[in-house]
N, C-alpha and C positions, 0 to 999 in steps of 0.2 A: 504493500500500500504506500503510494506516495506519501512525503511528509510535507506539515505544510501548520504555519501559525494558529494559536488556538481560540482566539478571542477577535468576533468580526471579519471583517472582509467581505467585499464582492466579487464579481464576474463582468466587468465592463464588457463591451464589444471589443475584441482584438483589434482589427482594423489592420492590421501589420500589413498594409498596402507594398510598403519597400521590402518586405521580407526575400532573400535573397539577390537582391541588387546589388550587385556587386560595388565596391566603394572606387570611386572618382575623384581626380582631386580637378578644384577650383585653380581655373586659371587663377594668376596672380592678379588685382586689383591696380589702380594707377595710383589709389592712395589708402592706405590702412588708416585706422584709428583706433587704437590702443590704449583703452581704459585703466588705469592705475589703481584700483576697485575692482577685483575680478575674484574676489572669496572675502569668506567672513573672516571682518579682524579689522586690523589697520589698513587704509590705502598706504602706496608706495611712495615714498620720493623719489620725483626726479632726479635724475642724474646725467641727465642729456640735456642741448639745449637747442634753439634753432639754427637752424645749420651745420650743426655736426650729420657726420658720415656714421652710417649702424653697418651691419650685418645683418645676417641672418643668426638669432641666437645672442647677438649682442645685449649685454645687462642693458636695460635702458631706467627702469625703478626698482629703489632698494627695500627691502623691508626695515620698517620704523620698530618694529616690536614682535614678541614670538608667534604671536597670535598675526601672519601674516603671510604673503608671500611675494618672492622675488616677480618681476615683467619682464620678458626679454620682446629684443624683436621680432617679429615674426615673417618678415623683408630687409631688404638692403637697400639703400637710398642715403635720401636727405631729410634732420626733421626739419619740417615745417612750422608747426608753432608747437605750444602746449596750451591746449583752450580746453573747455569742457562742453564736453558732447552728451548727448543722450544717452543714456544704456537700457538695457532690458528691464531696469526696476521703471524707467521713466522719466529719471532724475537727470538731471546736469551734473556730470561727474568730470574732474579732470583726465586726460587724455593726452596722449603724443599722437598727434597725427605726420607721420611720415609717406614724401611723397616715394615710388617709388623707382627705384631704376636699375635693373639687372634682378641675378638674384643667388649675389656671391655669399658662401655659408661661413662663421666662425670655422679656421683650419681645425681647430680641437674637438670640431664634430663628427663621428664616421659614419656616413653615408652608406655603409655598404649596407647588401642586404644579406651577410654574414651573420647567421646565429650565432651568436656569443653566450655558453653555456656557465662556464666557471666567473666565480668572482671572488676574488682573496681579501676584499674589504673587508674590514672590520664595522662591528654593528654601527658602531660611533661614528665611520666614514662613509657609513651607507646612508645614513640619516643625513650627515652633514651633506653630500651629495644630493639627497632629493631636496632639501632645502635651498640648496643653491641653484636650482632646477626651475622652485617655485611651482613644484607640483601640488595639485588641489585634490580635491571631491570632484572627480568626473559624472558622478549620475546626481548630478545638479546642486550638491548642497554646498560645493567648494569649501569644504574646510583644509585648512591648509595641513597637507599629510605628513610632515614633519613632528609638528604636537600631534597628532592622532597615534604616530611611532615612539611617542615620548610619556611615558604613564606619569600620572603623581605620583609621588613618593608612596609606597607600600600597596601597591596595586600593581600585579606582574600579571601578563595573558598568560594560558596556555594551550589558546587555539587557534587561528588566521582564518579567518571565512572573507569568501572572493567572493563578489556580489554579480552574478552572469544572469539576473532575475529577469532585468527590463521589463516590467511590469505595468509600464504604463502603455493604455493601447497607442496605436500607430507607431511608435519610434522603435526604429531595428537597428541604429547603430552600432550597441555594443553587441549581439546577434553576431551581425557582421562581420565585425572586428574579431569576438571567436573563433570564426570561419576559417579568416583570412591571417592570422595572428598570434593560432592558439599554442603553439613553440613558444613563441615571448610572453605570452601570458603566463606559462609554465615558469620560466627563468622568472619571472618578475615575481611569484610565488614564491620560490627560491628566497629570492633576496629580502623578500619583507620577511619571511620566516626568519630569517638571518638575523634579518635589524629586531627583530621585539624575542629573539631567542627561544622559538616554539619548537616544536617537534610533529607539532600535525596540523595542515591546512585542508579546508575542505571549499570547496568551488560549487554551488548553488546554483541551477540553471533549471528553468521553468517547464514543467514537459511539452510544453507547445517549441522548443526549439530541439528536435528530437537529434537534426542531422550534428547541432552543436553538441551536446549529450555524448553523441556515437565518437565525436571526433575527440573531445575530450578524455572518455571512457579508455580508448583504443591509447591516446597520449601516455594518462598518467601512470599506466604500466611502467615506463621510463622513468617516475619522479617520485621515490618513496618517500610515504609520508601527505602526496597529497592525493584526497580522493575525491570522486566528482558527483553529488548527489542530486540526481533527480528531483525536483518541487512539483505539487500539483500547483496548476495556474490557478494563482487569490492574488489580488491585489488588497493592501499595498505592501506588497511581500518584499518589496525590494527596501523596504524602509527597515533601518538597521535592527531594532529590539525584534520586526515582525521575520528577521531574514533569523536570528537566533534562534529566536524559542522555536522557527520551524526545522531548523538544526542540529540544537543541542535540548533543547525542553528547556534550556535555560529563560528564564524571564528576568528583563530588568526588572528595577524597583522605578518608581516614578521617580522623576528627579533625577536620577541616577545614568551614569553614562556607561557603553558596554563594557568596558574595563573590570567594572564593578562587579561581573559575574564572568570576567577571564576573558573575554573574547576582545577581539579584534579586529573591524570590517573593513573591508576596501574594494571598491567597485573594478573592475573587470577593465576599462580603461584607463583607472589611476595605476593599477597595475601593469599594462602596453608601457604607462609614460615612466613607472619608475624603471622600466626595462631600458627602456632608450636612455633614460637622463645614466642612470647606474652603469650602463652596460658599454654605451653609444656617447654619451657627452654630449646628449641634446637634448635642453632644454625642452619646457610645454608650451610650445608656442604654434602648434595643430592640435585642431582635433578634429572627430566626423563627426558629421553630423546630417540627421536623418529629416527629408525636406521631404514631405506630403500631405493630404487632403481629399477627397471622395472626388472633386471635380481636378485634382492635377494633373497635367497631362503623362507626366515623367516621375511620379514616385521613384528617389531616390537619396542613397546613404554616399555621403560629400567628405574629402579629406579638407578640410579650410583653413586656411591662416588666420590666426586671430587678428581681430582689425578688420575684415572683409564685411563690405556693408552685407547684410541679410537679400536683399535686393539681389545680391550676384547668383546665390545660391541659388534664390525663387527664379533667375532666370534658367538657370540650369535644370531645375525642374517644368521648364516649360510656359515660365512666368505666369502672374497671378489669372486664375481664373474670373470672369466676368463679372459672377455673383458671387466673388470673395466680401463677408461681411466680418470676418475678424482671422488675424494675424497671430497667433500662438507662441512665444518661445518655450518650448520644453512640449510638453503632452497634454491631454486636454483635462488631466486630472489635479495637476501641481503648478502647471505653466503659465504665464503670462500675457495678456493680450500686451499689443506691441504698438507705439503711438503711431510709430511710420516704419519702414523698412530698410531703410538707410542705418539701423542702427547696427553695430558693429557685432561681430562672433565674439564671444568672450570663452573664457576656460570653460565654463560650465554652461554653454550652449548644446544640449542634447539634441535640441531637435528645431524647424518650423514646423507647424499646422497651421494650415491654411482650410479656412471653415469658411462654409458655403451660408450665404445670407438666412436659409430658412432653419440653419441650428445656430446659430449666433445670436440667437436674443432668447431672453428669459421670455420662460412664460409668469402670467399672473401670480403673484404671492397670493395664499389662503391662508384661513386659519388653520392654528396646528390641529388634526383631528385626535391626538395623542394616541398614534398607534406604534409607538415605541421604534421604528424601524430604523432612527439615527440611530438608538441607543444598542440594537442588535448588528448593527454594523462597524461599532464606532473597535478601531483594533485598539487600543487605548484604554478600552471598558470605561470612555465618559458618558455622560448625557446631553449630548450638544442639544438639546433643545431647552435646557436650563440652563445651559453656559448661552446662549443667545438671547433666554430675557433676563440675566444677571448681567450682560452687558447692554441690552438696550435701557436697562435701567440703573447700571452703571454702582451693582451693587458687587463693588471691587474686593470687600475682605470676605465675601460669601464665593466670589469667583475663585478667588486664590482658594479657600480650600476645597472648592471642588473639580481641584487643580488642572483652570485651566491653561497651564501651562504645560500639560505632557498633551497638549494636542500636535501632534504629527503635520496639520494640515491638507491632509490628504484628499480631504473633499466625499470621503464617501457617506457622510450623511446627506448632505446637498446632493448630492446625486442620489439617494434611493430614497428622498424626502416625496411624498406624493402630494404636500401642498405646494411647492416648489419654492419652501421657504430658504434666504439665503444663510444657512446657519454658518456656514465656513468663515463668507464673510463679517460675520459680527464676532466670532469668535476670532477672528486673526487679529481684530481691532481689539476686543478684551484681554487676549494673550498679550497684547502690544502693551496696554496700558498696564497690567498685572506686574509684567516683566518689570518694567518700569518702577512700580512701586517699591518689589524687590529689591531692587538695583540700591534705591533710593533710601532703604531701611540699611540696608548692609554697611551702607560707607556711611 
């Protein structure tokens, strides 16, 4: 019997339109723009300035603090200014926009496409490596993978779990990238096993990607110690507590971070990128990313330089459909509508979806008819229909303990709500102000 988390979940529509399309890369751009804001924590400082010459790979922002990560370039050129551009939150965010010209690589990057199996790094020099990398959270949370390798004091893992779930419908990048990549994603297991000192990794992949499954299966014979476990498809299984407890039966506590019950998570493409930066000496400055929607003409999985307006990507998919009524970054479960499409690829750009006029708009809000179906879905065991009028009525110390703050955001009460009330969103605005108060008592 498949394994799979024990509290909520649904079954959205797959939609996996890009499934097996093979990954493309994006012509180069005539101008990147590169946000210094691209994971949670501190923005970058500059370090460049207008008119200096980059590379490809060249440091261009430093990190301020641990909680952060490095920016390289992602082109070769000239920069242009440092202004602030839009990004996928919607915000004016500072940025290097670099024009570009050619597209000559840092020499200390190797380019080949040699598997490089051994690595004599020490744990210390493995971390300091992906640090310097400014490798993130590739299945969109970006948290910078340096502290995720780095426990507090008295808290040691003793298990790696690879996250190959992609659980949200339509996006098949990291699919893909199994496919196409699963040798390096092997080595990249390796070396995080290395850096947090484990002895056994297990890789997590949803039974709707069977042929990944087969290929992975047939791999890890070669990689003792790491094994490949089959998931039945629940969403949102790819979210880290719900990838555990279907795992190891382990459950976090609220509050609490996976450490605190041994484990270890890391998405399936942060693992690609700790293989290249550890392996290869290149930097996170690509990723793929998966471009579709029911009316696209070209559903497909993109290798892109960060900086490339979204626009390019949408052309390559065949450009925007007629009765496009809303612009998606990431899935249509966690992602973003997008103000225009000029906004730039970031690290933790998973996906566009591109939504056709007649599912793009909410239907009528109703009354709640109280038939529990947030609360039977909710993977968190909250009550988002209480957490929604504790924040429309902004009753903050009854929120907090009916903690909403271990909401995931996931969206599946709003989605299996049948008065099509927006619980997600009131609850993202009460987790906002909770946090807040937190914040605000502790210091």
């Amino acid at each position: 019997m498949l394994k799979t988390f024990r509290i909520g979940g649904i079954h959205p529509a797959e939609n996996k339109l890009s499934a097996g399309k093979k990954i493309e890369n994006a012509a180069l751009p005539a101008q990147v723009m590169i946000p210094l804001a691209q994971h949670i924590g501190a923005p970058c400082q500059p370090i460049v300035k207008k008119g200096d010459k980059v590379k490809v790979g060249t440091l261009i922002g430093k990190s301020v603090g641990f909680v952060s990560a490095n920016i390289h370039s992602s082109v070769s050129g000239t920069v242009n200014k440092i202004d602030k551009v839009t990004d996928v939150s919607g915000y004016k965010r500072d940025a290097v926009i670099i024009d570009v010209d050619g597209d000559e690589w840092e020499p200390t990057i190797d380019r080949s496409d040699t598997l490089k199996r051994e690595c004599r790094l020490s744990s210390k020099e493995i971390v300091e490596k992906i640090a310097g990398a400014g490798i993130v959270g590739m299945g969109g949370a970006t948290f910078p993978t340096h502290v995720k390798l780095t426990p507090p004091p008295g808290l040691k893992a003793n298990i790696l779990i690879i996250n190959g779930v992609e659980c949200e419908p339509y996006l098949t990048s990291d699919h893909e990238l199994m496919l196409e990549k699963a040798e390096e994603i092997f080595v990249g297991t390796e070396i995080l096993m290395k850096a947090i000192d484990v002895k056994k990794a297990v890789i997590g992949i949803e039974n709707n990607k069977k042929d990944a499954i087969a290929r992975f299966a047939e791999i890890s014979k070669s990689y003792p110690g790491i094994e490949v476990q089959p998931l039945k498809v629940k969403y949102p299984q790819g979210g880290e507590k719900q990838l555990i407890d279907a795992i190891t039966g382990r459950q976090v506590p609220g509050g609490a971070l996976p450490i605190s019950v041994g484990a270890i998570v890391q998405n399936v493409g942060t693992t690609f990128a700790v293989y290249e930066a550890v392996q290869k000496n290149k930097p996170l400055f690509e990723r793929i990313v998966t471009v579709t929607g029911k009316e696209v003409k070209n559903p497909c999985n993109v290798r892109a330089r960060i900086g490339t307006p979204f626009k390019n990507l949408i052309d390559i998919a065949g450009g925007l459909p007629g009765d496009t009524g809303k612009v998606i970054s990431g899935g249509p479960m966690m992602g973003k509508a997008l103000p225009d499409i000029d906004i730039p690829v970031a690290k933790g750009s998973s996906g566009i979806l591109i939504i056709p006029s007649s599912e793009a708009k909410r239907k009528a809000m109703k009354d709640c008819i109280r038939c529990a179906k947030c609360v039977n879905v909710c993977p968190m065991g909250l009550n988002p229909t209480l957490l929604m009028d504790l924040t429309e009525f902004q009753i903050w110390d009854r929120a907090e303990k009916q903690k909403i703050t271990d909401c995931i955001e996931c969206g599946s009460c709003s989605y299996t709500c049948p008065a099509n009330r927006p619980l997600l969103d009131y609850i993202r605005l009460g987790k906002g102000k909770v946090t807040g108060i937190v914040r605000a008592r502790k210091n």
